[in-house]
KEVEXSE-731435 format. One record per residue: residue number from 1; residue in three letters; x, z, y of N, C-alpha, C in turn. Coordinates in pm, 1 decimal. Layout:
<atoms>
 num residuo      n_X      n_Z      n_Y     ca_X     ca_Z     ca_Y      c_X      c_Z      c_Y
 NUM     Ala        X        Z        Y        X        Z        Y        X        Z        Y
...
</atoms>
This chain:
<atoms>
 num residuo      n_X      n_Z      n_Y     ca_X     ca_Z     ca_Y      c_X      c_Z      c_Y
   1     Unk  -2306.6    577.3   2178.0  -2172.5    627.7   2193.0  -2152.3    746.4   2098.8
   2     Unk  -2038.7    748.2   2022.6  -2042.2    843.1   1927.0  -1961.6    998.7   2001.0
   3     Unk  -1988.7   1094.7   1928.9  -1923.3   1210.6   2036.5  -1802.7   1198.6   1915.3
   4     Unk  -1685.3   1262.3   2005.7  -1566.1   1356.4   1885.9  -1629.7   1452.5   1848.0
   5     Unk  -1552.7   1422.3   1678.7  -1593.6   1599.3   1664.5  -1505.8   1686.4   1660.6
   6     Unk  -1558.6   1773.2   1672.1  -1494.5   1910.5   1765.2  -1459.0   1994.0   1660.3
   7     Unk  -1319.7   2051.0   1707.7  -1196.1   2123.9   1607.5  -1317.3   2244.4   1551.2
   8     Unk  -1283.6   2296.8   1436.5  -1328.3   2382.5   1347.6  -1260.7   2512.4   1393.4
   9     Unk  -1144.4   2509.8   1505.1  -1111.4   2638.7   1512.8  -1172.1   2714.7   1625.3
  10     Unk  -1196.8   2833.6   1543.6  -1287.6   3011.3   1623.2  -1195.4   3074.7   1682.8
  11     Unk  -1066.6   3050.1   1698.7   -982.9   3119.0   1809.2   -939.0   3233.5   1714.0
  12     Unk   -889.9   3232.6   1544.4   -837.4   3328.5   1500.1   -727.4   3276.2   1427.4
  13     Unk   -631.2   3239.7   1516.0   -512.3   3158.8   1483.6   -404.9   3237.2   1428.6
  14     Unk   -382.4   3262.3   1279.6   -274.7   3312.9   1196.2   -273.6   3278.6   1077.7
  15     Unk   -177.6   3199.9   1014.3   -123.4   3132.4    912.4   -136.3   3272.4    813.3
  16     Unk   -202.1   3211.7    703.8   -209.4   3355.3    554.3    -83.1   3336.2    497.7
  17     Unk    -23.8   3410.9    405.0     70.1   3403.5    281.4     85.1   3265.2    197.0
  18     Unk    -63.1   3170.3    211.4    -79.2   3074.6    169.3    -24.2   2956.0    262.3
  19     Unk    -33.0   2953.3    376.8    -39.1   2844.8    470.2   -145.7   2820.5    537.9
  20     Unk   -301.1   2899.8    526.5   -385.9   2886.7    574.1   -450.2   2975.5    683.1
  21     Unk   -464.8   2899.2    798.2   -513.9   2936.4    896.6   -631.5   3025.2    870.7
  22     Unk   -636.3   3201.6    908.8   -727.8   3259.9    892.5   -894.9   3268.3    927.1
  23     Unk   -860.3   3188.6   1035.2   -990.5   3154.5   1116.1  -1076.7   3032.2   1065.8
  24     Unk   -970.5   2909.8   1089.6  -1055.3   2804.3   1030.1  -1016.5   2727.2    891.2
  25     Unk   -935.2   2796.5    852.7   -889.0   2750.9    698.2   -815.3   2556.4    686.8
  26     Unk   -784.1   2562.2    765.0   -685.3   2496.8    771.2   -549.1   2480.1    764.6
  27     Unk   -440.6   2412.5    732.5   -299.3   2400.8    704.3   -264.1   2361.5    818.7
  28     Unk   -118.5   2471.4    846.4    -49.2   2426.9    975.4    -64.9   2266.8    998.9
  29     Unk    -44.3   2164.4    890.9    -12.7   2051.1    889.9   -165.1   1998.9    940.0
  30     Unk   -235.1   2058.2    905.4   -413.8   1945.9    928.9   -411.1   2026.6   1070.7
  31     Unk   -383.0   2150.3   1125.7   -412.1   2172.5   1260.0   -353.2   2085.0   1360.2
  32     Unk   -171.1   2057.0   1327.6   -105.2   2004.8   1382.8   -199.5   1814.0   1382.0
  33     Unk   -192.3   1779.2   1277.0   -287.1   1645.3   1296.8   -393.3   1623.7   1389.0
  34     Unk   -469.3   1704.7   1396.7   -583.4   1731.6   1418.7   -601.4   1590.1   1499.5
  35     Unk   -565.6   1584.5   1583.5   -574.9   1512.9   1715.7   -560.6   1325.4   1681.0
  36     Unk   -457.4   1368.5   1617.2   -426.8   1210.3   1511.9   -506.8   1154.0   1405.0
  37     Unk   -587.5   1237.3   1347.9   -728.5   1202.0   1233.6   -801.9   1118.2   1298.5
  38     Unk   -821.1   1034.7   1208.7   -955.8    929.8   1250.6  -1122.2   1049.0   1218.8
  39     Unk  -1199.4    986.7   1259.4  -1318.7   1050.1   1250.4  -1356.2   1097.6   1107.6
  40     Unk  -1349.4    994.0   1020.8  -1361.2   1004.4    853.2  -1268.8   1137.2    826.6
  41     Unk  -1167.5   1117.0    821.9  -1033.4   1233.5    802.4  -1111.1   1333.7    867.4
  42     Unk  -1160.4   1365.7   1004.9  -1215.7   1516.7   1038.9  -1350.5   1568.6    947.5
  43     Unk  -1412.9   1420.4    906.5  -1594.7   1453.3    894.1  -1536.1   1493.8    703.8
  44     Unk  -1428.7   1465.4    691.4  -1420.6   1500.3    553.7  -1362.1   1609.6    507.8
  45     Unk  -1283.2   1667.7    627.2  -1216.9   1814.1    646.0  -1329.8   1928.3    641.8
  46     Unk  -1382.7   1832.0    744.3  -1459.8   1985.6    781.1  -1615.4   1978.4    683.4
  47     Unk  -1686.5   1884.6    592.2  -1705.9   1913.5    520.0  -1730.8   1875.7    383.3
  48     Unk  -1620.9   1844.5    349.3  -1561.5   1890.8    199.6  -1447.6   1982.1    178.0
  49     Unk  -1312.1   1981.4    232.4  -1224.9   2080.4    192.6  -1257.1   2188.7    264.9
  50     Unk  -1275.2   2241.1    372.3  -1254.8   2340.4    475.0  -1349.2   2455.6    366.6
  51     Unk  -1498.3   2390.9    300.0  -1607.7   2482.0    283.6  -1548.5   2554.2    151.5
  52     Unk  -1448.2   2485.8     73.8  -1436.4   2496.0    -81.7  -1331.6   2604.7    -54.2
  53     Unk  -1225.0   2592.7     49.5  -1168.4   2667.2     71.2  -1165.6   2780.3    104.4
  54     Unk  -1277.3   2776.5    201.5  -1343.8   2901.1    248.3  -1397.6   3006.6    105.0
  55     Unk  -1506.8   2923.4     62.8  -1579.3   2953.7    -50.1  -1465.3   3035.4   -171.8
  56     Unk  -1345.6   2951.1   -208.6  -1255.9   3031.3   -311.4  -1154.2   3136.9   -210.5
  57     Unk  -1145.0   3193.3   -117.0  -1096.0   3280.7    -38.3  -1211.1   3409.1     -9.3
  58     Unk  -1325.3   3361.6    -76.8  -1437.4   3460.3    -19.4  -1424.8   3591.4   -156.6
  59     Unk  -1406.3   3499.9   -239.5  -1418.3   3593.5   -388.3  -1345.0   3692.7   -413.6
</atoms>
């Protein structure tokens, strides 16, 4: 049985200047989905875009 995987958000919910969620670097629009993503769509959020995003916000 496969588990869901589980939202990327840390409970620091505020949209940046950009559109991105401060906490988990996500777009209002991918938070709002969230629930509607197939498994692929989350396992590819959380890691391929989420890290790159993170990563060019760190600099």
């Amino acid at each position: 049985m496969n588990m869901p995987i589980l939202t990327p958000c840390i409970g620091i919910c505020s949209l940046d200047a950009q559109g991105l969620c401060e906490g988990c670097f996500r777009t209002g629009d991918e938070i709002a989905q969230w629930s509607l993503m197939s498994d692929s769509e989350r396992t590819r959020l959380m890691d391929e875009v989420l890290p790159v995003r993170e990563a060019s916000l760190a600099r």
